[in-house]
C-alpha positions as CSV (number, residue, x, y, z in Angstrom):
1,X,8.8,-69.8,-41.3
2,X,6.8,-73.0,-40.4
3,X,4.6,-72.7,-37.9
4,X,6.6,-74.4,-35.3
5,X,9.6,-72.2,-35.7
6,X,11.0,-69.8,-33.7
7,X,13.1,-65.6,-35.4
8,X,26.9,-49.4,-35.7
9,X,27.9,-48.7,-37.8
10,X,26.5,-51.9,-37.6
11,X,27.1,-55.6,-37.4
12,X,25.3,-58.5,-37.8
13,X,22.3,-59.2,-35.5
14,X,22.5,-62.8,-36.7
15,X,24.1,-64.6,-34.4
16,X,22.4,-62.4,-31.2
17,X,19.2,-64.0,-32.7
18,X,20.7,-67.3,-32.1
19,X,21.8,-66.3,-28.4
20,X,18.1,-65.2,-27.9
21,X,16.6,-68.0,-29.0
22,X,19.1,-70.4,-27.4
23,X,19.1,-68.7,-23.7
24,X,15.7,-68.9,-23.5
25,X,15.7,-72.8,-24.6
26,X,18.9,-73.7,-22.0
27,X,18.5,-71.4,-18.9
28,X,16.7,-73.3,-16.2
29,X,12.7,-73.3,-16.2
30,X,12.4,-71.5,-12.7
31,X,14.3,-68.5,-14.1
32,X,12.1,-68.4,-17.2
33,X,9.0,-68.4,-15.3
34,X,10.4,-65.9,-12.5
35,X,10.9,-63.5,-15.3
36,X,7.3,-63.7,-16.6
37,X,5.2,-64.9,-13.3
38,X,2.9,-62.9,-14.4
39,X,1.9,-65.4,-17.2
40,X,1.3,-68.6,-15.6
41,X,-2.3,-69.7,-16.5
42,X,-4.5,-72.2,-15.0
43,X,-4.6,-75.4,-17.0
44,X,-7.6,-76.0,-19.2
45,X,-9.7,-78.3,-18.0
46,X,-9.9,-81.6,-20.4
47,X,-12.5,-82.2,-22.9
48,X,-14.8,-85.2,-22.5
49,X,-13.9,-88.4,-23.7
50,X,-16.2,-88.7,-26.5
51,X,-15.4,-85.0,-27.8
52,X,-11.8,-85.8,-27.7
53,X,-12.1,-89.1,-30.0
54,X,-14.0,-86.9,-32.4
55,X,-12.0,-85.5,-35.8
56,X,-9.9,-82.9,-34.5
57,X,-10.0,-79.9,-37.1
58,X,-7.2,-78.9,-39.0
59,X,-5.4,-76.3,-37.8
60,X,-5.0,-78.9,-34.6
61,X,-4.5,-82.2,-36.5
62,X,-0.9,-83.8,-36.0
63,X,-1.9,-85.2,-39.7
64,X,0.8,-84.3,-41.8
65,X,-1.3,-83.0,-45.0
66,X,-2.3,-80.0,-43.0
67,X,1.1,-78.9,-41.9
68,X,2.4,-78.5,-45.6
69,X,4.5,-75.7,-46.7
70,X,2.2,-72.0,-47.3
71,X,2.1,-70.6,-50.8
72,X,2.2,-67.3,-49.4
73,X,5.1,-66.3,-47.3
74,X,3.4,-63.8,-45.4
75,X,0.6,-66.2,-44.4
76,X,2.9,-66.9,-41.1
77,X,1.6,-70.4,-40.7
78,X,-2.1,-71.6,-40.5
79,X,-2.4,-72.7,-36.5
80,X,-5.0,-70.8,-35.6
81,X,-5.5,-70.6,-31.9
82,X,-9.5,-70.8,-30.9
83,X,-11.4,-70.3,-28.2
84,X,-12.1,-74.1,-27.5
85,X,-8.6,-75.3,-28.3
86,X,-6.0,-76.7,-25.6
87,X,-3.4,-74.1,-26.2
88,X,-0.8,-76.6,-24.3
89,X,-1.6,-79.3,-27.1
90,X,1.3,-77.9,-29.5
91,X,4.2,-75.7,-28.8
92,X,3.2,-73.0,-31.0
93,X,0.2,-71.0,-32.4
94,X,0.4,-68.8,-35.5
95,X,-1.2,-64.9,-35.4
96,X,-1.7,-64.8,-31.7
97,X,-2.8,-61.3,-30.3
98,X,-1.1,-61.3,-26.8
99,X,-3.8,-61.1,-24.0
100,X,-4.8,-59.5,-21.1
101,X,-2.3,-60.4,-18.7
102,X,0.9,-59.9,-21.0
103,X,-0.3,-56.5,-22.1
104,X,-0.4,-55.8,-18.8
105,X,3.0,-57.0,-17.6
106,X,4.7,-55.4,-20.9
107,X,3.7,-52.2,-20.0
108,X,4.9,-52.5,-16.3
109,X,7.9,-53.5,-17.3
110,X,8.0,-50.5,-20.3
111,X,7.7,-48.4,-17.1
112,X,10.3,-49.9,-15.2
113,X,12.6,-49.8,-18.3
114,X,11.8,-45.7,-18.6
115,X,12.5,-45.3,-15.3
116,X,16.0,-47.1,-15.3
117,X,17.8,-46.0,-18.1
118,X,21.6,-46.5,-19.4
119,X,23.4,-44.2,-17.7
120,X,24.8,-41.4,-20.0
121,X,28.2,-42.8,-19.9
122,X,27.2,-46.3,-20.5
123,X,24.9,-44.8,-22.9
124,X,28.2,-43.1,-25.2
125,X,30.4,-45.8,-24.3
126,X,27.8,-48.1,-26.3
127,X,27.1,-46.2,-29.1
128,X,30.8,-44.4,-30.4
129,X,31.9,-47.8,-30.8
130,X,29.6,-50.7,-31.3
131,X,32.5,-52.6,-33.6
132,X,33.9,-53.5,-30.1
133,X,31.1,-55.2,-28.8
134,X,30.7,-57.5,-32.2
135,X,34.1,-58.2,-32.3
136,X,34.1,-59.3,-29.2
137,X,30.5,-61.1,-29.5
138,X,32.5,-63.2,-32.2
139,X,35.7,-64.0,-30.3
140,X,33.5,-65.5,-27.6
141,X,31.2,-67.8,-29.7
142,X,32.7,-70.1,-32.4
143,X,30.9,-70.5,-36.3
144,X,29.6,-73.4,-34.6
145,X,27.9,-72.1,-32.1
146,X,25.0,-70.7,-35.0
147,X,22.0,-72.0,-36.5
148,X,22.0,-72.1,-40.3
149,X,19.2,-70.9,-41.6
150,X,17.5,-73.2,-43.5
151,X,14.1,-71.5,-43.5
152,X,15.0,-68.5,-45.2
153,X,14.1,-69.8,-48.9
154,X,10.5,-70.5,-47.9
155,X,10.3,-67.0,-46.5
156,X,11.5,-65.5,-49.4
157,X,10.7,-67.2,-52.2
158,X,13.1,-65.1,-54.5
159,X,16.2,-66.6,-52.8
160,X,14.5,-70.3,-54.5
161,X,14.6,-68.6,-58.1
162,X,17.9,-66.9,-58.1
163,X,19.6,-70.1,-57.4
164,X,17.7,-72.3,-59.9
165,X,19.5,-73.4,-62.5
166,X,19.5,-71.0,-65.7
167,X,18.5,-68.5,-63.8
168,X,21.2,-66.5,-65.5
169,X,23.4,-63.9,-63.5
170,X,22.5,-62.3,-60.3
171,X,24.1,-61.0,-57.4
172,X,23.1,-60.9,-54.0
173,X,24.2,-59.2,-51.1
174,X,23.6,-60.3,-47.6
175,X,23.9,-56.6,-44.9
176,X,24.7,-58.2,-41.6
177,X,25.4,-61.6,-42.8
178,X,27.4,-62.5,-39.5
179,X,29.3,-66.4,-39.4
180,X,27.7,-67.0,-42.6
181,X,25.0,-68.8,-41.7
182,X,22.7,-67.3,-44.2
183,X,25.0,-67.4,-47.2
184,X,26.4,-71.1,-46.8
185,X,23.0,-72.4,-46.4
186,X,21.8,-71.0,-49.5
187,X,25.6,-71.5,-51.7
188,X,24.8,-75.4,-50.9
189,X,21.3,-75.4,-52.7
190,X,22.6,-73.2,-55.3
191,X,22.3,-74.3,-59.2
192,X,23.1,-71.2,-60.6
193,X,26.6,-70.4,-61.7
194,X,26.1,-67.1,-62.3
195,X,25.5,-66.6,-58.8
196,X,27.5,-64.4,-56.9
197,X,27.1,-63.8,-53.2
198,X,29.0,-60.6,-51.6
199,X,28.4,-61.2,-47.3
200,X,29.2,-58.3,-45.7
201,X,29.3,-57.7,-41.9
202,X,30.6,-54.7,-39.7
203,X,32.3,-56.9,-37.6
204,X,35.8,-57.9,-38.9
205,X,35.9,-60.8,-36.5
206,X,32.7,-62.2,-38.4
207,X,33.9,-61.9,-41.6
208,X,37.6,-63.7,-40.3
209,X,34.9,-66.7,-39.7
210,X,33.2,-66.9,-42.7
211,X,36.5,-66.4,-45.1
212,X,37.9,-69.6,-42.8
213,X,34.7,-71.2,-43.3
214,X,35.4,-74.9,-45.3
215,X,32.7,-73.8,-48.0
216,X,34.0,-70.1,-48.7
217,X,35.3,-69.8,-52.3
218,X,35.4,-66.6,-54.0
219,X,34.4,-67.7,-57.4
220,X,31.0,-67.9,-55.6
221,X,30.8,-65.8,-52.6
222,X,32.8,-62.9,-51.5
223,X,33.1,-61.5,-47.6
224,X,34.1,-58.0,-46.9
225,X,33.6,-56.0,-43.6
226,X,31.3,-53.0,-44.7
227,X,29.2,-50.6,-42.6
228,X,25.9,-50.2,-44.1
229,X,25.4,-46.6,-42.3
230,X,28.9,-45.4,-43.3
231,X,29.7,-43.4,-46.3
232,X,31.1,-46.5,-49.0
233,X,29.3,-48.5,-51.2
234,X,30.7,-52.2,-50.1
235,X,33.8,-53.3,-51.5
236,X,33.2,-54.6,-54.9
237,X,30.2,-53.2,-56.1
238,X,29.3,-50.4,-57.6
239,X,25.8,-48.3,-58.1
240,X,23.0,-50.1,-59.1
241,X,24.5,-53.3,-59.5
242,X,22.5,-55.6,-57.1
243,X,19.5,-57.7,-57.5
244,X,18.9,-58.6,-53.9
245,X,19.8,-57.0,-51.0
246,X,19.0,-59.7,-48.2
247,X,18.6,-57.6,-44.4
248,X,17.5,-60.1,-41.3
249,X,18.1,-59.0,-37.9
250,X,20.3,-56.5,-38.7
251,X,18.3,-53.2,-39.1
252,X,17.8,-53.7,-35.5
253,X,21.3,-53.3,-34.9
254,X,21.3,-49.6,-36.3
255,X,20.6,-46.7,-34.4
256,X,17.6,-44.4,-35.4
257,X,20.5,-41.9,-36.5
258,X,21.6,-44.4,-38.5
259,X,18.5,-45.2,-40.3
260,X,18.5,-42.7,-43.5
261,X,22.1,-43.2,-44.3
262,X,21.5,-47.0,-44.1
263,X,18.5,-47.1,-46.6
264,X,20.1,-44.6,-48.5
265,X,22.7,-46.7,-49.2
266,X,21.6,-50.0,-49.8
267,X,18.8,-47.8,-52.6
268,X,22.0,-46.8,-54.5
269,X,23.8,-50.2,-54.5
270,X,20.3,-51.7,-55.7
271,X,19.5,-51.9,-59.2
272,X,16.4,-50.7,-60.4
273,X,13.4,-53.3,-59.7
274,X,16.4,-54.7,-57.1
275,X,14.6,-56.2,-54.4
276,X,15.2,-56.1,-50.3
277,X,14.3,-59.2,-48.1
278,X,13.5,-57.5,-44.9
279,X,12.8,-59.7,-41.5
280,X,13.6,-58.2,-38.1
281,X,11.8,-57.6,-34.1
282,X,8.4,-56.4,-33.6
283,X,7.6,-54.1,-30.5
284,X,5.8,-56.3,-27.6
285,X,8.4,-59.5,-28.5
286,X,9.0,-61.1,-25.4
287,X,13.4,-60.1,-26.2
288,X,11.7,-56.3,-25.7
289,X,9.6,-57.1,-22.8
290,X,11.9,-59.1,-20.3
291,X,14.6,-56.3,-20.3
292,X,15.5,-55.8,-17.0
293,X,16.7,-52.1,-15.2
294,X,19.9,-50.1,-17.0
295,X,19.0,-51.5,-20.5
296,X,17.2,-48.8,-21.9
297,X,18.6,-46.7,-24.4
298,X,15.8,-44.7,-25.7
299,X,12.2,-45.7,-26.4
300,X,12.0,-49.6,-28.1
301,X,15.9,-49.1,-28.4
302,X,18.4,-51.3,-25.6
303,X,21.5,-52.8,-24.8
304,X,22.0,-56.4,-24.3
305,X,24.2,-57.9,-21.5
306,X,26.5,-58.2,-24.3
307,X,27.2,-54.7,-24.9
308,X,25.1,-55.1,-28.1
309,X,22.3,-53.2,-29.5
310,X,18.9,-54.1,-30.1
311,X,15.8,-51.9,-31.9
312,X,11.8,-52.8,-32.1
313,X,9.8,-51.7,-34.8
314,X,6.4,-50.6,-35.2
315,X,4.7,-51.8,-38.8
316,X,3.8,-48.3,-39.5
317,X,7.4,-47.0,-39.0
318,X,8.8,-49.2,-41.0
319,X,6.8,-48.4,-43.7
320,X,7.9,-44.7,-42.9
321,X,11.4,-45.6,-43.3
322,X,11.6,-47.6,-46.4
323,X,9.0,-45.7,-48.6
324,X,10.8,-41.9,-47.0
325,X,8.1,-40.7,-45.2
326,X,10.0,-40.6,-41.9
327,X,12.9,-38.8,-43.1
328,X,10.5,-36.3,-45.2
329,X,8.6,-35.6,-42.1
330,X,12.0,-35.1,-40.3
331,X,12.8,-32.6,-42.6
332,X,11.4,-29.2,-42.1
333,X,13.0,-27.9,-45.5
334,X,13.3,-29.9,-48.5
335,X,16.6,-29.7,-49.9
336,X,16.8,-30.5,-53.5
337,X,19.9,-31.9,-53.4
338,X,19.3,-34.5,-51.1
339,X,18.7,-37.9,-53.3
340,X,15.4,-39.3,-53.2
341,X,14.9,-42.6,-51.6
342,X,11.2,-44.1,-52.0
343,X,11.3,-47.7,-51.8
344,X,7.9,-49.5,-53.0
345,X,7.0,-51.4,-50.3
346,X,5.6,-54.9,-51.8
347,X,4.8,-56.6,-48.6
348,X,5.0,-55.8,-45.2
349,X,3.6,-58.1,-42.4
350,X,3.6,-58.3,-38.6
351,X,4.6,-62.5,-37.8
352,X,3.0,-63.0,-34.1
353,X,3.6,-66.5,-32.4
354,X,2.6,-67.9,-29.1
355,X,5.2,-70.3,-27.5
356,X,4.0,-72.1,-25.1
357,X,5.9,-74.1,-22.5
358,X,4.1,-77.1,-21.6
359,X,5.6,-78.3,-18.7
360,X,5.5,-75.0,-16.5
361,X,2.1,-73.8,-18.4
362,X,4.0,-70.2,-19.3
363,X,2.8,-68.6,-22.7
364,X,5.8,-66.9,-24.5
365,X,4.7,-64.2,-27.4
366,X,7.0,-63.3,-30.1
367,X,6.7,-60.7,-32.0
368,X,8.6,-60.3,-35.9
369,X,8.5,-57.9,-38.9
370,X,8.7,-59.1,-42.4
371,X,9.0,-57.2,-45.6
372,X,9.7,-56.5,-49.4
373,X,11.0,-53.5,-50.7
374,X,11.6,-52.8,-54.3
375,X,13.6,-50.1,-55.5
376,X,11.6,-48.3,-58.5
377,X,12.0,-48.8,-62.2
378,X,12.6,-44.9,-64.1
379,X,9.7,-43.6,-64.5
């Protein structure tokens, strides 16, 4: 993502995304900075005159040669924030370690959030039926209401090679693909026609809006309701007959339960050397960290005001999950029959970015998982 971008059975987490992203850019600015008072910092005192006419360096120039596309997807940007820089000068700052005083206010409000769980009612009325609260997510915000998302081709460079032109067949599933604002997005850069995109969402409602959408055709795209944690393959496709399986903000949606039938089941639908785009919340992300009392599920698990759920991962337990660690540990017999599910993980990054208001002098830290997993060749 460029630098100055901002990241159930199950449903799509797309669209919640969105809703995060937008609340926190149309709710008045004395709610914002009630909810993280705790951040307010002094403003920096300015340079003198003669140091600011100087060459600024960089990773602060407004020159557009240094704000380029990366090579490397996992680079996260190149906006460096150091320790004589005026971090008010831009919006954002690339690989940002949170300081002092948010550490400290995320884990008061982890304690608060402990201490005020979901109630257990609340708690099973969320989680035996999460379709409900998609659905009804979808009924109350229109296709138009979402962010396409344009960025996702620099993230994941595969997504450009599939859809060049004589690239030759390839099919591509999006888990969690919501209004479609994933798949449209990439179906109008597309030059392949041997392209074939199969969107699939757990909410029905979602997949009524994308199958309405003015750009759905089935010669080149194909929306089904599927639940990635349940016990089909998605309508359509068989074993081992996908090259990329694209996941963003979805995983999220799952609950730990769900987590081994999930990756077992997009391993099976992959072909061998298939490929899954991972991107999804980091624990300490500011979504995590403003949770208010009777949110709390279980530990870096809640429930939105929307009766949705939301997960944030650690690095290292992601790379439990998809290579099988986790679920090996979990296991205090090995049982043969059981399949074996070792993704290779190929990358696996932690995306940090300081948002900074400038008006009300509030630093906002965000906090994102990005990954490659490749299912194994036979050995």
């Amino acid at each position: 993502m460029a630098s100055n971008g901002v990241v159930a059975p199950v449903a799509s987490t797309e669209a919640q995304v969105v809703v995060d992203e937008q609340q926190q850019q149309q709710q008045p600015e004395q709610q914002l900075a009630a909810q993280i008072s705790k951040l307010e910092i002094a403003e920096e005192k300015q340079q003198p005159e003669q140091q600011q006419e100087e060459q600024q360096p960089p990773h602060r120039s407004h020159d557009p040669q240094f704000n380029q596309k990366r090579s490397d997807p996992f680079q996260f940007g190149s906006r460096y924030l150091q320790e004589q820089d005026d971090v008010f000068e831009f919006n954002a700052w690339d690989h940002v370690e949170t300081d002092d005083a948010y550490k400290e206010y995320a884990e008061q409000q982890y304690e608060m959030q402990r201490n005020a769980p979901v109630s257990d009612f609340d708690k099973h009325r969320f989680n035996s039926d999460p379709a409900k609260w998609w659905n009804q997510f979808y009924k109350n915000n229109t296709a138009n209401f979402f962010k396409d998302r344009k960025w996702l081709q620099q993230e994941f460079p595969i997504l450009d090679k599939v859809t060049s032109e004589g690239y030759g067949p390839c099919t591509l599933l999006e888990i969690g693909a919501g209004a479609g604002n994933t798949a449209f997005p990439i179906l109008s850069k597309n030059k392949n026609p041997e392209l074939k995109i199969h969107a699939c969402d757990f909410s029905k409602k979602a997949v009524e809006v994308m199958r309405s959408h003015e750009a759905y055709n089935t010669d080149q795209m194909q929306a089904d309701v599927w639940d990635v944690a349940g016990d089909e393959l998605p309508p359509h496709l068989d074993e081992n007959s996908v090259d990329v399986a694209l996941m963003v903000f979805i995983f999220s949606a799952l609950s730990p339960l769900q987590w081994k039938k999930a990756v077992e089941n997009v391993y099976r639908v992959l072909k061998p050397g298939g490929e899954v785009c991972f991107r999804d919340y980091g624990r300490g992300d500011l979504a995590q960290v403003r949770f208010k009392k009777g949110r709390y599920l279980d530990e870096n698990f809640y429930i939105r005001g929307d009766g949705t759920r939301v997960y944030f991962f650690e690095k290292d337990e992601l790379a439990d999950i998809w290579s099988g660690k986790l679920f090996t540990k979990d296991s205090e017999v090995e049982d043969a029959s059981e399949p074996d599910i070792r993704f290779v993980i190929e990358d696996l990054g932690v995306d940090r970015r300081l948002l900074v208001n400038r008006a009300k002098k509030l630093k906002m830290y965000r906090c994102w998982l990005q990954g490659r997993f490749r299912k194994p060749l036979p050995q």
